[in-house]
KOLTOR-544166 format. One line per 2 residues: for each residue y, z, x of C-alpha. Coordinates in steps of 0.001 Angstrom, whole numbers, plus 500000, padded with zeros to 6 digits. Last residue first. Layout:
N
Y Z X; ... $
END
This chain:
807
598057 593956 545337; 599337 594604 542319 $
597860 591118 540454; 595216 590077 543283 $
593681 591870 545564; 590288 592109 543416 $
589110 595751 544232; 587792 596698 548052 $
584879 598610 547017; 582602 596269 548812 $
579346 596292 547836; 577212 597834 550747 $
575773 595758 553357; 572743 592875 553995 $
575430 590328 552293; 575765 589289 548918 $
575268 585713 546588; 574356 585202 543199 $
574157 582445 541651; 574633 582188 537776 $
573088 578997 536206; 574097 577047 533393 $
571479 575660 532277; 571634 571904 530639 $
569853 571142 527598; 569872 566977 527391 $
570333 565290 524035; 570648 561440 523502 $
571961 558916 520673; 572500 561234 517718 $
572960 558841 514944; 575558 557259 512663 $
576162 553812 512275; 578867 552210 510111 $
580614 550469 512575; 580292 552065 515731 $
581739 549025 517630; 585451 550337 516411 $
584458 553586 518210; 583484 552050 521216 $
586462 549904 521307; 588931 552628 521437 $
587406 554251 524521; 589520 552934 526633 $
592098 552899 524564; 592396 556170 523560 $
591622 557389 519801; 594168 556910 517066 $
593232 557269 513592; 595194 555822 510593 $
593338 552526 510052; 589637 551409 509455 $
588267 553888 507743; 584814 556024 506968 $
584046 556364 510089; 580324 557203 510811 $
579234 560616 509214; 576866 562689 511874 $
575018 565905 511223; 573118 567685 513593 $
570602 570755 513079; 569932 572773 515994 $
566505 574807 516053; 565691 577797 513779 $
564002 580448 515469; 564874 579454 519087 $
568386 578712 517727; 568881 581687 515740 $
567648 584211 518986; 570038 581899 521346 $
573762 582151 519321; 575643 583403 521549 $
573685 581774 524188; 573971 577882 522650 $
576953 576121 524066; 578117 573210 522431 $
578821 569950 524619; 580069 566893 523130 $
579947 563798 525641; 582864 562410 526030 $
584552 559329 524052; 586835 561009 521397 $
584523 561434 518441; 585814 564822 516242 $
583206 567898 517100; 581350 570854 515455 $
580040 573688 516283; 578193 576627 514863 $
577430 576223 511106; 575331 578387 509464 $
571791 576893 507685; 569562 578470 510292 $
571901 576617 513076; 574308 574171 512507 $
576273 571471 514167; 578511 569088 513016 $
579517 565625 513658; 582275 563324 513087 $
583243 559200 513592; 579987 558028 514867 $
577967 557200 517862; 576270 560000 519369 $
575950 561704 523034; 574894 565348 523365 $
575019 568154 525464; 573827 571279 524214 $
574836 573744 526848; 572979 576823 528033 $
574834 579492 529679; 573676 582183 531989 $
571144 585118 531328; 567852 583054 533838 $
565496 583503 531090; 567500 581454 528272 $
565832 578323 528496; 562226 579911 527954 $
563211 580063 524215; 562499 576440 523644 $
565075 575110 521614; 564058 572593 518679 $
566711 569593 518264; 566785 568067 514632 $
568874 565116 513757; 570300 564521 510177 $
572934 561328 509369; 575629 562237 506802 $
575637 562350 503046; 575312 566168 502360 $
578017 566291 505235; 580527 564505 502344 $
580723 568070 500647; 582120 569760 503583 $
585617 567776 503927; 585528 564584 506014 $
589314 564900 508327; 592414 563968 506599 $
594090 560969 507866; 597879 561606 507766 $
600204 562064 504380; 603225 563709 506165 $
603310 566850 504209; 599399 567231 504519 $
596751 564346 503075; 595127 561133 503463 $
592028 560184 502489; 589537 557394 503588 $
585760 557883 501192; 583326 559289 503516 $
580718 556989 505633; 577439 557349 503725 $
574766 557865 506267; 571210 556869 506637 $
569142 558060 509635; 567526 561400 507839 $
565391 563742 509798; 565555 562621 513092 $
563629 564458 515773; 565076 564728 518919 $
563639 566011 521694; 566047 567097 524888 $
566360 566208 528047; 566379 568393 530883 $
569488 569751 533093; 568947 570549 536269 $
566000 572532 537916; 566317 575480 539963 $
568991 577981 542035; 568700 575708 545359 $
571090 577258 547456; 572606 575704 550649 $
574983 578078 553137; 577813 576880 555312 $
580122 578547 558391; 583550 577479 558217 $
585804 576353 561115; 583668 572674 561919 $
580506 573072 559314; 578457 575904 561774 $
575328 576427 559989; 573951 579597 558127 $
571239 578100 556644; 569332 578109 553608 $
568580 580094 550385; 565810 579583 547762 $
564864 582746 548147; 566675 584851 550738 $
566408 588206 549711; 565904 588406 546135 $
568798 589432 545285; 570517 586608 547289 $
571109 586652 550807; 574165 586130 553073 $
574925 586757 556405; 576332 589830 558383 $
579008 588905 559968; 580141 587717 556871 $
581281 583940 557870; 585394 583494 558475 $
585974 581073 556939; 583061 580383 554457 $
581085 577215 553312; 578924 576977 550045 $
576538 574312 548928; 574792 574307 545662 $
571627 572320 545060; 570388 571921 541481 $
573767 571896 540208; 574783 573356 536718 $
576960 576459 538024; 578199 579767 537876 $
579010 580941 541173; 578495 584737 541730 $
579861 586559 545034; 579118 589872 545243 $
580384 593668 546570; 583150 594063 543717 $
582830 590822 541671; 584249 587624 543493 $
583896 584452 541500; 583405 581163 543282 $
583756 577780 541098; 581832 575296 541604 $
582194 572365 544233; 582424 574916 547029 $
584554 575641 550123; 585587 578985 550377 $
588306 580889 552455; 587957 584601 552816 $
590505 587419 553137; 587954 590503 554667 $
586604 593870 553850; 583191 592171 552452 $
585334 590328 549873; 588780 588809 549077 $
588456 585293 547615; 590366 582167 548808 $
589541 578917 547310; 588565 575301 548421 $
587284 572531 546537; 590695 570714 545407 $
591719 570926 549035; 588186 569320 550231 $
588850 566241 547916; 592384 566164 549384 $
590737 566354 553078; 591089 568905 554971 $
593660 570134 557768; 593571 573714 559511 $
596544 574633 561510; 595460 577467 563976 $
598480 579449 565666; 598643 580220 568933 $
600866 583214 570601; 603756 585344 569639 $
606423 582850 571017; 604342 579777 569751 $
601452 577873 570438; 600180 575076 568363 $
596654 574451 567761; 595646 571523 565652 $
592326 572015 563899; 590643 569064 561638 $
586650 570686 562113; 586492 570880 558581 $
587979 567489 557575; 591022 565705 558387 $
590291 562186 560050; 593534 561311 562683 $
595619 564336 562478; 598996 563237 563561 $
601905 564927 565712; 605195 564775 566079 $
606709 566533 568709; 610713 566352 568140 $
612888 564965 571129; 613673 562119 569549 $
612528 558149 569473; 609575 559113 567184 $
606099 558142 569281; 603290 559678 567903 $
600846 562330 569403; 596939 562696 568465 $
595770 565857 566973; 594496 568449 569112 $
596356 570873 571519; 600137 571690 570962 $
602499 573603 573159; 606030 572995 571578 $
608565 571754 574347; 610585 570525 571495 $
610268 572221 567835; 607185 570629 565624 $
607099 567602 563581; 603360 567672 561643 $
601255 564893 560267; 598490 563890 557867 $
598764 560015 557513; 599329 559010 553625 $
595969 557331 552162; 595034 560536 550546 $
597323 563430 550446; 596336 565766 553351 $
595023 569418 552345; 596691 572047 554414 $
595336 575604 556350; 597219 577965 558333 $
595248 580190 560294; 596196 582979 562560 $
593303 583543 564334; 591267 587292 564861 $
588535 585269 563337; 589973 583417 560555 $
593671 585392 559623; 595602 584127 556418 $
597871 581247 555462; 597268 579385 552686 $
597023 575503 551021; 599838 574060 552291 $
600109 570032 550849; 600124 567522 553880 $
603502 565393 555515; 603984 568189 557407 $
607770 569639 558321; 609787 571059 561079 $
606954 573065 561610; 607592 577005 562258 $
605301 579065 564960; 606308 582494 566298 $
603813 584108 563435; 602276 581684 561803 $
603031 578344 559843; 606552 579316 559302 $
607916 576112 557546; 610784 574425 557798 $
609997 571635 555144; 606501 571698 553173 $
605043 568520 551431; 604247 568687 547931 $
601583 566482 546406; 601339 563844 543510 $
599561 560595 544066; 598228 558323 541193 $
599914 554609 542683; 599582 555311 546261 $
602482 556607 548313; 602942 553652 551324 $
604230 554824 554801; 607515 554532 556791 $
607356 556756 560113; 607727 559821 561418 $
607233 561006 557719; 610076 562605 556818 $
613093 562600 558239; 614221 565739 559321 $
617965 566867 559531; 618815 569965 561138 $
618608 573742 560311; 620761 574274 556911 $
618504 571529 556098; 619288 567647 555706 $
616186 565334 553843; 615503 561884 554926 $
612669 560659 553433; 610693 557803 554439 $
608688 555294 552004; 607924 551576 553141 $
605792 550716 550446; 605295 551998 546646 $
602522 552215 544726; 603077 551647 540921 $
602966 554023 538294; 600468 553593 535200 $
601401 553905 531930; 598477 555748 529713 $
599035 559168 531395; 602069 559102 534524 $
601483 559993 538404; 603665 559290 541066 $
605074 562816 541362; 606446 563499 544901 $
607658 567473 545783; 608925 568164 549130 $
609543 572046 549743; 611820 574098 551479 $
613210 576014 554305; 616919 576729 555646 $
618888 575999 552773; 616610 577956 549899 $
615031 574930 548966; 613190 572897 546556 $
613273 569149 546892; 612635 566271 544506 $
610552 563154 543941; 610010 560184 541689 $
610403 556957 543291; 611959 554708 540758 $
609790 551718 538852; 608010 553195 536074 $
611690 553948 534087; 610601 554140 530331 $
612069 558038 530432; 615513 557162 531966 $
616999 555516 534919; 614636 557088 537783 $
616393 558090 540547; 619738 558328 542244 $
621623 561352 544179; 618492 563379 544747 $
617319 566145 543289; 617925 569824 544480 $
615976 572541 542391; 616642 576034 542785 $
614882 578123 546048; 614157 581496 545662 $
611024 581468 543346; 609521 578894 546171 $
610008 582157 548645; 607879 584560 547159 $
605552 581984 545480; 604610 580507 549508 $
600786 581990 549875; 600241 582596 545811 $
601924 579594 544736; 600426 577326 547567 $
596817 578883 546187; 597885 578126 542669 $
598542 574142 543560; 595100 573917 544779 $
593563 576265 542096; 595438 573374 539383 $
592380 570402 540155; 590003 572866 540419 $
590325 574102 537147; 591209 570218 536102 $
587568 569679 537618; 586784 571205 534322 $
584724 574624 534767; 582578 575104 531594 $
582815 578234 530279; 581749 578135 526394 $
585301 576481 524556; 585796 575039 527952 $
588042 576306 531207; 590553 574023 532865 $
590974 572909 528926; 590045 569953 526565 $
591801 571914 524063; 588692 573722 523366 $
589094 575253 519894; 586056 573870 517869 $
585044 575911 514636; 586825 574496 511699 $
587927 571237 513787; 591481 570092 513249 $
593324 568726 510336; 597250 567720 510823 $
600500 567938 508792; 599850 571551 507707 $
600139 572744 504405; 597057 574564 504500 $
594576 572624 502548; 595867 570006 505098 $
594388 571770 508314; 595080 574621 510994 $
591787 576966 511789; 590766 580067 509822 $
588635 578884 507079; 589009 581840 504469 $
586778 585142 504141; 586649 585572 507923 $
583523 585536 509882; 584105 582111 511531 $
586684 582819 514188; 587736 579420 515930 $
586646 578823 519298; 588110 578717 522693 $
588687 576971 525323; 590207 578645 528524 $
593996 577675 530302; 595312 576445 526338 $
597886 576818 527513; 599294 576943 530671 $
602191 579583 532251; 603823 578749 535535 $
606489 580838 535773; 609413 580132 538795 $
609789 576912 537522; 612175 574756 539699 $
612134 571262 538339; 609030 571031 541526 $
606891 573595 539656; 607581 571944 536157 $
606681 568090 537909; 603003 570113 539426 $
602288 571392 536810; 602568 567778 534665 $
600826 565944 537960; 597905 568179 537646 $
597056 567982 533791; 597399 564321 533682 $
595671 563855 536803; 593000 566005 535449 $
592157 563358 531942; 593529 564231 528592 $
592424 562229 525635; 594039 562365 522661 $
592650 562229 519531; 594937 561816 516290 $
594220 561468 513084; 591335 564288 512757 $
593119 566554 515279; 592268 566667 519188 $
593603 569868 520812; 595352 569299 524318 $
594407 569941 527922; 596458 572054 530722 $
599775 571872 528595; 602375 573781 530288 $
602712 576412 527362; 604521 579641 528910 $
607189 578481 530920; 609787 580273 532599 $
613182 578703 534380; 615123 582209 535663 $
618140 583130 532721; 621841 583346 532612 $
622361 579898 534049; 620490 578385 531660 $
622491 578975 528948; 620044 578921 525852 $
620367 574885 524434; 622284 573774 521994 $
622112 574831 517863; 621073 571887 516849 $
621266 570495 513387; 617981 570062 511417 $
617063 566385 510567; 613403 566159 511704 $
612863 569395 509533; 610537 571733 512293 $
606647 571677 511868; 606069 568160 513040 $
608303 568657 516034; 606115 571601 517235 $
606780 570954 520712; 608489 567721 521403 $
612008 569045 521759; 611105 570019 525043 $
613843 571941 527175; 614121 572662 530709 $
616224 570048 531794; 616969 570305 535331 $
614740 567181 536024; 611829 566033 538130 $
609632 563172 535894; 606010 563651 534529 $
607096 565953 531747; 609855 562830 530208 $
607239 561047 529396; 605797 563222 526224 $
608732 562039 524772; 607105 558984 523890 $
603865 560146 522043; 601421 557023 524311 $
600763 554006 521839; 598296 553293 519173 $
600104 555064 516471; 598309 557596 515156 $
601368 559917 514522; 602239 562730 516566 $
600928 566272 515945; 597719 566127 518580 $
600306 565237 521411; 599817 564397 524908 $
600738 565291 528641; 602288 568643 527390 $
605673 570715 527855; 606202 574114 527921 $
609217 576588 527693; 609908 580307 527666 $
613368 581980 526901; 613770 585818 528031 $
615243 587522 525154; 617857 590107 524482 $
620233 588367 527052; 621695 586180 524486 $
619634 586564 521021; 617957 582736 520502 $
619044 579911 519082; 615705 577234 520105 $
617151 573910 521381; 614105 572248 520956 $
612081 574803 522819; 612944 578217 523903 $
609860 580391 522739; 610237 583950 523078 $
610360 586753 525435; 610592 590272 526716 $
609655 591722 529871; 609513 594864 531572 $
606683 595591 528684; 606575 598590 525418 $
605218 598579 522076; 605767 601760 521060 $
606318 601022 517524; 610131 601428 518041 $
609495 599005 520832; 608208 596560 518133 $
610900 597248 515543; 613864 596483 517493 $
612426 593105 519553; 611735 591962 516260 $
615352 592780 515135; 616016 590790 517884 $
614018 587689 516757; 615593 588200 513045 $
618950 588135 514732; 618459 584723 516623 $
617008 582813 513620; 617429 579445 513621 $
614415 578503 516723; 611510 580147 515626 $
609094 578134 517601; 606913 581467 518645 $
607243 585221 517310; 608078 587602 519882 $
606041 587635 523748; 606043 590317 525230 $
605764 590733 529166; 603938 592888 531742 $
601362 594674 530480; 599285 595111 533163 $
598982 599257 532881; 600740 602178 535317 $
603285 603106 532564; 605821 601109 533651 $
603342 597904 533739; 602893 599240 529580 $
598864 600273 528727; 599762 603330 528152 $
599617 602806 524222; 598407 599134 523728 $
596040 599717 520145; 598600 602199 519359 $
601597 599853 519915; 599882 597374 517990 $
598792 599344 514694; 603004 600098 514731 $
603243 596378 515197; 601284 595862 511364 $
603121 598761 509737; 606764 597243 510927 $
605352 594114 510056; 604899 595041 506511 $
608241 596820 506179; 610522 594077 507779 $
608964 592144 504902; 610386 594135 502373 $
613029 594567 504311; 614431 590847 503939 $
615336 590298 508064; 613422 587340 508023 $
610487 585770 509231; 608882 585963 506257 $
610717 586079 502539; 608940 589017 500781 $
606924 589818 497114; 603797 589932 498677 $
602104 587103 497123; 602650 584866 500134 $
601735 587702 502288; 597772 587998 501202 $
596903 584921 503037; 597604 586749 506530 $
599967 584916 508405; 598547 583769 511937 $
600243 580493 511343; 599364 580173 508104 $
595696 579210 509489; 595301 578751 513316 $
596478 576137 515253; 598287 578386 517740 $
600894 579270 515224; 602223 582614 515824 $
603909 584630 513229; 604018 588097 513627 $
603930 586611 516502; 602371 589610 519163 $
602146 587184 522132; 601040 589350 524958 $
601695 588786 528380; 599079 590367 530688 $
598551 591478 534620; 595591 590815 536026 $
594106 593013 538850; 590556 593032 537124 $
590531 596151 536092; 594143 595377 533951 $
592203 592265 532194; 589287 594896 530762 $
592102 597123 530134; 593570 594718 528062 $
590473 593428 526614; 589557 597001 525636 $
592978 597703 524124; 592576 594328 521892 $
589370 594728 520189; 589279 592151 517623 $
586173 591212 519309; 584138 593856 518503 $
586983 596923 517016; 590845 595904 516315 $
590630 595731 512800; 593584 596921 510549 $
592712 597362 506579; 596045 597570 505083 $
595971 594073 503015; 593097 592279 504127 $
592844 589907 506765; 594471 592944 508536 $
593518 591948 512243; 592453 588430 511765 $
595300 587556 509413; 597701 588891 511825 $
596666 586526 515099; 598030 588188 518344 $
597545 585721 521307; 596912 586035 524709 $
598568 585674 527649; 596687 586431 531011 $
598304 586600 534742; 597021 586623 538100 $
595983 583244 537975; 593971 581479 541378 $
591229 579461 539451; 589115 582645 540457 $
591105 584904 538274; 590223 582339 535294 $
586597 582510 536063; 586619 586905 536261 $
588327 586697 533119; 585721 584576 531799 $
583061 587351 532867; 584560 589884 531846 $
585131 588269 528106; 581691 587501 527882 $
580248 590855 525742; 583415 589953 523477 $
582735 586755 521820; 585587 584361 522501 $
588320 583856 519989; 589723 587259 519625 $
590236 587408 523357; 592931 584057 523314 $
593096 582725 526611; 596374 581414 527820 $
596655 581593 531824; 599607 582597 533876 $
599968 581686 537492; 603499 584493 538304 $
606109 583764 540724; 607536 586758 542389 $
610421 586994 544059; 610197 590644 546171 $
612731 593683 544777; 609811 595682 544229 $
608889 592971 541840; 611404 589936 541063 $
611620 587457 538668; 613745 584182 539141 $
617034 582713 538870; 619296 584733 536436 $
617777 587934 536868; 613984 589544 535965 $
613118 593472 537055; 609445 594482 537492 $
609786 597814 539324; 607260 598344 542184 $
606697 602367 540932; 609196 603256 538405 $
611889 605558 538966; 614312 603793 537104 $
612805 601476 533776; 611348 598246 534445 $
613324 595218 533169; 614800 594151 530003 $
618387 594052 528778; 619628 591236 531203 $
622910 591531 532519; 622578 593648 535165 $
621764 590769 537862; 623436 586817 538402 $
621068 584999 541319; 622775 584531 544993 $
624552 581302 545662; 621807 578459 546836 $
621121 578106 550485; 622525 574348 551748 $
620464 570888 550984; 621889 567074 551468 $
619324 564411 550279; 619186 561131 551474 $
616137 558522 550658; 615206 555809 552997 $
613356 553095 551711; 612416 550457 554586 $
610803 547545 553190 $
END
């Protein structure tokens, strides 16, 4: 059947200005300056791709090389938290030195073209212990987070060590810092948070931009800060009920709500009156914590899969975001040479128990590295941001007149529009965790531009159950050229070989298509019949060698289609004096004068547009290196950097295991996690490392499968890792700590679980867990090398920088 959706679209009033008491000061160079409806620099929109990776988390001789991973996923912005009982764990003794070291991670960020938001609490949560509060403030004789001076006094002390630690390094001072970030979930306070404000710039803490957390109805200082909001496909801190965490449904739908009373529920008095919402009108739509993963607790173990993650961006960007901030972006792990377990659990006061070491959120980027296809799965969506941002931050949402009734509605075509009046963007979300979507038939949408009506595609098609995509409307392709619309995602625009090249990933089982002005000169593709005088025209198998050429009044423009799968490989890298497209299952960094690609493959492949002219090679020359050959537009390169992964011996040392007696504990009496005296019961494998592993300098992962309920992992008596069952394998990387492990091996220890209620894992892993019984044991081990290719051409490095972040 025929559904044909109407949606009426004019330009949007201009954005309210001068109200706001942030921004760059006068006289500054590309002045960073926020209004009512969107951020701009130099007086251009821009959109920022920001990534949460916390420094003091990850050891500090890899931070560049993270940094450089989380640039290529297509960010140009890193936020990072501030945790006060790791830098004065003891009363007035500061630490910022090793990997406390917060100016040299900064600057280390700033090198790399990205600019930074920093989250200096003093309170900040992110699952660590008090919050971030150092355990020597609840006998200081204050009342925190408020205005009592006594302990105004102590955090104006701790933010003066800030401001020194970031002197210079303010965007008006020539640096990346471009926002602050006060507190987080503070939402009854509004004077406290600008006293904050106060006392940090007084310290010389000093950004554009100013923010804190908006959520649940947060009361915040009007105009003083910028309000930031999230939303995530699960929830660690919801009870282990079998079921989905409802109001985690309403981040898959289009709406003009920007608030999440989800976020930190379990931490806020469930019958607190609300103080309503920050007037949107008076602020752009920001988010900081998109959820790109989620931590698993003891009681409660979601599983996030890259749909999940993809679909949820890709909702926030079509509800109008004009910030698209993640967390957790990069994995992390929890500090372990503090006097105190640092991570959030019941001894605490918390509701929840998580890991004592593991951090990793099931993120883009892993506790040690690993690339998620979620990393890939986002760079598609950050490459439209960084060739169309400008113009996406100008254009509000416009949703249609009906649509879905509610958050338990599966059956309404979710979709929206983003436009400016003359141009915009289709967005279609059909995706939803744990509740599938259905297909649905016969789609067409009619959608009416300052310019004309276009109805969209040329003909009714079916959008599979899964799909999410965005669809450009009026679009300027190249220069002279602008589609009516194409029903495939934009990926960029740039020059291949003296052509202008526009280049689109179709959405699977939807035709790829374009509507072009009449009399149009086009070559390739296949026409279809529409009844007007528009050109439609379909690509019939998009791949590399996909090209419709359309000519227009300043001559032809390329259009480029690939396949979704291709689309979620390719990335754009500035190197060798040129903009580059890359196709590669890995990601591509781009370091000065060489291309490294960290991966686990034993055969790499790697396709450019346009081809150096003058080839590739590896240090060594060209060991282990073949081609060029021609792959349709792009030009494509095999390596063969060694062996895979290889198994691993394991030696058990005890099988038995005594499954833990079932407690319950925190505020809201959930299923505490085996506390260290119960490992002296548990299961004992032994895995020796052979040194020769760590010859090539990359990472080496411990991947293991075992059947129980917990496991840690220890090295020379210290432990190193450890891991709550939640169906994949558990990896635990093994550099950082390679001279121990060599000496000492990898010791294991597994409890089976020790209860039969009060712990939710997801269904379809559900039964394997129950099947577990009582058994604990370390069913395989494999050591997999990460390897680092590298990849240059027969000329100098290119001194170019990373054109990205002040470009």
């Amino acid at each position: 059947m025929l559904s044909l959706h109407a949606h009426d679209l004019h330009a949007p009033p201009p954005g309210r200005s001068g109200h706001l008491s942030m921004g760059s000061a006068g006289g500054v160079r590309a002045p960073l300056v926020p209004d009512s409806r969107r951020i701009l620099r130099d007086g251009v929109p821009w959109l920022p791709v920001m990534a949460e990776f916390h420094f003091s988390r990850y050891p500090a001789a890899e931070w560049r090389e993270e940094l450089l991973k989380i640039r290529a996923g297509g960010v140009d912005t890193v936020a990072t938290y501030l945790f006060w009982n790791q830098h004065e764990e003891r009363r007035g003794t500061f630490r910022f030195d090793g990997g406390l070291d917060l100016r040299r991670f900064v600057r280390l960020c700033g090198g790399l073209g990205l600019a930074v938001a920093v989250r200096v609490g003093p309170w900040s949560h992110g699952e660590c212990r008090n919050g971030g509060f150092p355990e020597w403030l609840e006998s200081a004789g204050c009342v925190p987070r408020t205005d009592d001076p006594a302990y105004l006094a102590l955090v104006e002390r701790y933010f003066a060590r800030i401001g020194r630690e970031l002197r210079g390094l303010s965007y008006d001072e020539g640096g990346p810092v471009v926002a602050v970030q006060i507190e987080n979930e503070l939402y009854d306070a509004p004077a406290h948070l600008a006293t904050l404000r106060r006392l940090a710039e007084a310290a010389g803490i000093s950004a554009p931009l100013w923010t804190a957390t908006g959520w649940d109805a947060a009361d915040l200082p009007r105009d003083v800060l910028l309000p930031v909001y999230g939303g995530y496909p699960e929830a660690f801190w919801a009870e282990a009920h079998d079921g989905w965490a409802r109001e985690m449904r309403r981040h898959y739908f289009f709406t003009p709500v920007r608030d999440d009373p989800a976020i930190g529920a379990d931490l806020r008095p469930a019958t607190r009156a609300s103080h309503g919402v920050p007037d949107d009108r008076r602020y752009p739509y920001l988010t900081c914590e998109l959820g790109s993963g989620m931590a698993v607790a003891y009681h409660r173990r979601p599983l996030v899969r890259t749909a999940d993650v993809s679909a949820l961006a890709l909702a926030k960007l079509g509800s109008g975001s004009v910030w698209q901030g993640y967390y957790l972006y990069h994995g992390c792990s929890q500090r372990l040479d503090l006097a105190l377990p640092n991570q959030e659990s019941h001894a605490t006061g918390y509701p929840n128990d998580l890991p004592s070491v593991s951090y990793d959120f099931q993120a883009p980027l892993g506790e040690y590295g690993q690339v998620r296809p979620s990393f890939h799965a986002l760079r598609a969506q950050h490459l439209l941001i960084r060739d169309s941002g400008a113009r996406l931050a100008d254009m509000p949402l416009r949703l249609p007149d009906t649509g879905p009734d509610g958050l338990d509605d599966r059956s309404a075509l979710r979709w929206a529009v983003r436009s400016s009046g003359a141009e915009g963007f289709l967005f279609v979300n059909n995706h939803q965790p744990h509740e599938p979507l259905p297909e649905h038939r016969g789609v067409r949408f009619r959608i009416a531009l300052d310019g004309g009506t276009y109805e969209v595609p040329a003909a009714p098609v079916t959008v599979p159950a899964g799909a999410h995509f965005v669809w450009p409307l009026g679009y300027e392709a190249g220069p002279g050229v602008r589609l009516d619309w194409v029903s495939a995602q934009p990926l960029a625009r740039l020059t291949v070989d003296g052509v202008a090249t526009a280049v689109f990933a179709a959405t699977a089982g939807i035709p790829a298509q374009l509507s072009t002005e009449p009399g149009s000169v086009v070559s390739g593709g296949v026409a279809v019949a529409t009844g007007d005088d528009r050109t439609v025209v379909e690509v019939p198998a998009p791949g590399t060698d996909a090209v419709v050429t359309v000519t227009g009044s300043e001559g032809p423009v390329r259009l480029l289609f690939l396949t979704e799968e291709q689309g979620r490989r390719l990335q754009r890298v500035r190197i060798w004096g040129a903009e580059r497209l890359v196709l590669c299952d890995d990601a591509v960094l781009a370091d000065g004068g060489e291309l490294r690609v960290p991966t686990e493959a034993e055969t790499l492949s790697l396709s450019l547009a346009p081809a150096p002219a003058a080839g590739l090679r590896t240090p060594e020359g060209t060991t282990g290196l073949s081609g060029p050959r021609a792959d349709g537009v792009f030009t494509t390169w095999t390596v063969s950097p060694g062996a895979g992964g290889v198994a691993a011996a394991v030696e058990c040392v005890r099988a038995g295991a005594v499954a833990p007696p079932a407690r319950d504990g925190g505020p809201l009496h959930r299923a505490s996690a085996p506390v260290d005296a119960d490992f002296a019961e548990a299961a004992v494998h032994r895995i020796a490392v052979d040194r020769a592993l760590f010859d090539e300098g990359g990472e080496v992962l411990l991947r293991l499968a075992y059947t129980g309920d917990v496991a840690r992992a220890s090295i020379g008596g210290r432990l190193v890792a450890d891991h709550f069952w939640y169906g994949p394998d558990w990896e635990i990387g093994l550099r950082r700590h390679a001279a121990e492990a060599v000496e000492h091996g990898v010791e294991i220890r597994v409890l089976p679980l020790g209860r039969a209620d009060g712990v939710y894992v997801d269904a379809s892993v559900r039964g394997r867990l129950a099947a577990a019984g009582t058994r604990a044991s370390v069913d395989s081990a494999a050591f997999v090398p990460v390897r680092r290719v590298r990849l240059r051409t027969a000329r100098e490095p290119d001194p170019a920088g990373p054109g990205y972040f002040g470009a």
